[in-house]
N, C-alpha and C positions, 0 to 999 in steps of 0.2 A: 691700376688704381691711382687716385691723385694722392699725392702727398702733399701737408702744407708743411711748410718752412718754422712754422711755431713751434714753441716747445713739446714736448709730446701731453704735458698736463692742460694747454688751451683746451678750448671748448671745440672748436674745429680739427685739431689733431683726434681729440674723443668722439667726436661724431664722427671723423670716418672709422675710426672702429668700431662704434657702434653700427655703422651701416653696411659693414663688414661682417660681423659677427649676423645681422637682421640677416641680410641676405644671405650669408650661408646656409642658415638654419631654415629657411624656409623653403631652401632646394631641397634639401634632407629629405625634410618632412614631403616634398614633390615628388623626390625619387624613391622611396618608400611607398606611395601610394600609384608609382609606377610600375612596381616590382622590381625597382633598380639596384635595392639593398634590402637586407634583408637584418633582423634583429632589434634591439631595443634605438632608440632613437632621443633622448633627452634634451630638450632642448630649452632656452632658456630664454625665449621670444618675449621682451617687456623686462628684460631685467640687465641687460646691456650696459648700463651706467653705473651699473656697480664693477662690473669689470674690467672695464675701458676706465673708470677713474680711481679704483687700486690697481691696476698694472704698472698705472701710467706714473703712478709716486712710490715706484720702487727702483732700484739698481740692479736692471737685468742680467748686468754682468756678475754678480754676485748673490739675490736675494735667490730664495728659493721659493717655489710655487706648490703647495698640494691641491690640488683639486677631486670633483667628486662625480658623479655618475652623470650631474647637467653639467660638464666640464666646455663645451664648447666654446663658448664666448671666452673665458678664460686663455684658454688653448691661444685662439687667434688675436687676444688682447697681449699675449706674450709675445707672440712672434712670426703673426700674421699669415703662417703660413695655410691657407686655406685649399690649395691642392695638396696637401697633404694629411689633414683632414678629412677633407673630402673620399679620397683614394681612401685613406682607412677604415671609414662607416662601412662607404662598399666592398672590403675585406680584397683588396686589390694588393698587389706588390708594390707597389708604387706611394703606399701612407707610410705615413710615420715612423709606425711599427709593424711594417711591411704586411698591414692585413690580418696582423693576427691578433691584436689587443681591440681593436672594435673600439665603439661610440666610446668606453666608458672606462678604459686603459690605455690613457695618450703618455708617452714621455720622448720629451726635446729635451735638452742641455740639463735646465735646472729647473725642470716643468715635471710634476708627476700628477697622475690622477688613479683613482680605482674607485669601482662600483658599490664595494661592501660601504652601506650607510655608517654614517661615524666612523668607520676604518682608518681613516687618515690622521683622526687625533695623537694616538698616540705614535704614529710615523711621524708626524710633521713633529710632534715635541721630542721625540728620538734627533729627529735630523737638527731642532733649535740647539739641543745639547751638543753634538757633534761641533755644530758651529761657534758655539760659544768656546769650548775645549780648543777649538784651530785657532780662536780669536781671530778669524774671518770679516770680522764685522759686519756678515749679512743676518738677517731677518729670516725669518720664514712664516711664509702668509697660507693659510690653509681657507678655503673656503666652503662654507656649511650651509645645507638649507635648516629651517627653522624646527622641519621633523627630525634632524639629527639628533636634534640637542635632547631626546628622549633617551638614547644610547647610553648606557652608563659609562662607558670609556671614556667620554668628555670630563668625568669630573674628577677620574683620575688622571688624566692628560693639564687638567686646570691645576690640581693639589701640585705636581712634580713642576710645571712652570712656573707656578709661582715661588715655590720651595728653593728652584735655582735658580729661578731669576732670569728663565731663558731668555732668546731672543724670538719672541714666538707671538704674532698677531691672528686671532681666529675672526673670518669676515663670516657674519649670518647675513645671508638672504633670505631674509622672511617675506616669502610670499603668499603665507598666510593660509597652505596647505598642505598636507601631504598626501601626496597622490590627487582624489577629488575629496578627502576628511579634512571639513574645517579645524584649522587651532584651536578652536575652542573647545570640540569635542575631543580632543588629545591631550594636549597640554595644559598642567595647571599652573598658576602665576604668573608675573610678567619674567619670558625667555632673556629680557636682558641683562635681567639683573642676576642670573645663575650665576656666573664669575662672581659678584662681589664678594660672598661670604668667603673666597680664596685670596680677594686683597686681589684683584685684577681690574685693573680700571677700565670701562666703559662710554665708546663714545657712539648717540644713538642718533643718525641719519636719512633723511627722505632719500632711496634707494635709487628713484627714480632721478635724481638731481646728482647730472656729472658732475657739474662744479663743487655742489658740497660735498659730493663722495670724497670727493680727490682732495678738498682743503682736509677733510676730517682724517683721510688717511697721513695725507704725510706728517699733518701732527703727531696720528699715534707712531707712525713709525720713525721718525725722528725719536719720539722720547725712549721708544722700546732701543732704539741702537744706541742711547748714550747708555743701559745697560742699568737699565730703569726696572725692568721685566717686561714681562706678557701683556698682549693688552685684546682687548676686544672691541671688534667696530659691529655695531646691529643697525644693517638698512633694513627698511623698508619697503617694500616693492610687492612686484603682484604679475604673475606667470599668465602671458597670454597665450600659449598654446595648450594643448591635451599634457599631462604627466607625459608618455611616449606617445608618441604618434596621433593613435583616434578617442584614446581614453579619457576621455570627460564628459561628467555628470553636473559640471557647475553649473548653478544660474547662468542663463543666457543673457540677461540684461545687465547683469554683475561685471561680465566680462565685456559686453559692449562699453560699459561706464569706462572701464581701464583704460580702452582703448583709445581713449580721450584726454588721457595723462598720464599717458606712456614715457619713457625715458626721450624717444626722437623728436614727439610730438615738443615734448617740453624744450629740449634743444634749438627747433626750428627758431621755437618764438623769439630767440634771442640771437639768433645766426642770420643771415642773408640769404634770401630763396634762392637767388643762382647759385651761387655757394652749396646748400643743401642738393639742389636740384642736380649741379654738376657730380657732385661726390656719388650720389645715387644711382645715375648714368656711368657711372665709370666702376664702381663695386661691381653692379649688373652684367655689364659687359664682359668682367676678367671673370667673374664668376663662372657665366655660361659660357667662355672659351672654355675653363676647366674642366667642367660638367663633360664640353662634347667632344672636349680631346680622351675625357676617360669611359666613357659610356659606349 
């Protein structure tokens, strides 16, 4: 894959993540309907620039990551490693977690994820405390889709962060369903403001917009590490493939709309087509060596 020489928060360092993350998931979901792998499959196709621009304003060498059942993009926004990924869906020796934690239990260095919805609230605020206690000076970034926040452990996860003042940012990805049930018919009030009545400050972002993702996070996680407290960042965004695999019931023109103002679409318009064109060419390529050296 190409690497650019930019900082890893550019708009070209994020698109190739982003075109990283696109094309892996769309093998996935390839090789699943090849009979290549077999189990849940989560993927998080159209939501790319949330991931790739909070990875990319944190200190890998120290923050911490919890991630959640669409953990993919996350995963390989951390640490690119996508044959290992890859090898783990398909419960091969050769993933992560040598095959035995699947799509939706990856853990690398300071990367964790697990399947149970909301489960990670109070892990990740377990782990802020840990860190605050070592005086580590890392963060810890947990990310949630918008059905999480139904979970009552979020709000005792909110009470105890803000209480100690951890070091603790929750990312929502609201993509504005859960499963194929609109938000609307779920959830009541505006999701962003739940933190406030806990005194958590809130910053609210178009999901699909690398650059603003990444400006609004390092904000909040600059103020959460001078030991400010918790904070919450709520993008925006909108899931272009099935919940897993074949499962969706959404509007068909709803989803054609998206795809019109998707996270790469949106990148293009302000990147260089050979630039894009190359980066895409070159994901494809390392991808499908991976694919047919494990297949």
């Amino acid at each position: 894959m190409l690497k650019t020489l930019e900082n890893r928060g550019s708009l070209r360092a994020m698109y190739e993540t982003m075109a990283l993350i696109r094309t892996v998931e769309t093998n996935l979901l390839d090789l699943f309907g090849k009979g290549k792998l077999r189990g849940t499959v989560h993927t998080g196709i159209g939501q790319e620039a949330i991931a790739a621009g909070v990875i990319a304003a944190l200190d890998l060498d120290r923050d911490v990551i919890c991630s959640n059942h669409r953990g993919h993009g996350h995963y390989l926004a951390y640490c690119g490693d996508a044959k290992g990924l890859i090898a783990e869906v398909m419960g091969l020796p050769h993933g992560v977690c040598r095959g035995v934690g699947g799509s939706q239990h990856l853990h690398k260095r300071n990367f964790y994820s697990n399947g149970i919805l909301g489960g990670m609230a109070p892990v990740s605020v377990g782990m802020a405390m840990a860190e605050k206690t070592a005086q580590s000076g890392a963060v810890v970034v947990q990310f949630a889709g918008d059905g999480a926040l139904a979970e009552g452990a979020f709000y005792e996860s909110f009470n105890i962060a803000a209480l100690w003042k951890l070091p603790y940012l929750l990312v929502v990805e609201d993509n504005g369903y859960a499963q194929s049930t609109p938000k609307a018919l779920e959830q009541a009030g505006r999701l962003a403001d739940r933190p406030k009545p806990f005194g958590i400050p809130v910053a609210e972002v178009d999901g699909n917009d690398a650059e603003a993702v990444h400006e609004a996070a390092e904000a909040m996680i600059e103020r959460i590490r001078t030991g400010d407290g918790p904070g919450m960042l709520y993008c925006t965004t909108y899931r272009l493939a099935p919940h897993s695999k074949g499962d969706d019931i959404r509007d068909k023109q709803e989803i054609a709309d998206a795809w019109t103002r998707e996270p790469m679409v949106r990148a293009r318009e302000k990147l260089p087509g050979e630039f894009c064109d190359a980066v895409d060419q070159s994901v494809a390529n390392e991808v499908r060596d991976i694919i047919e050296a494990l297949v």
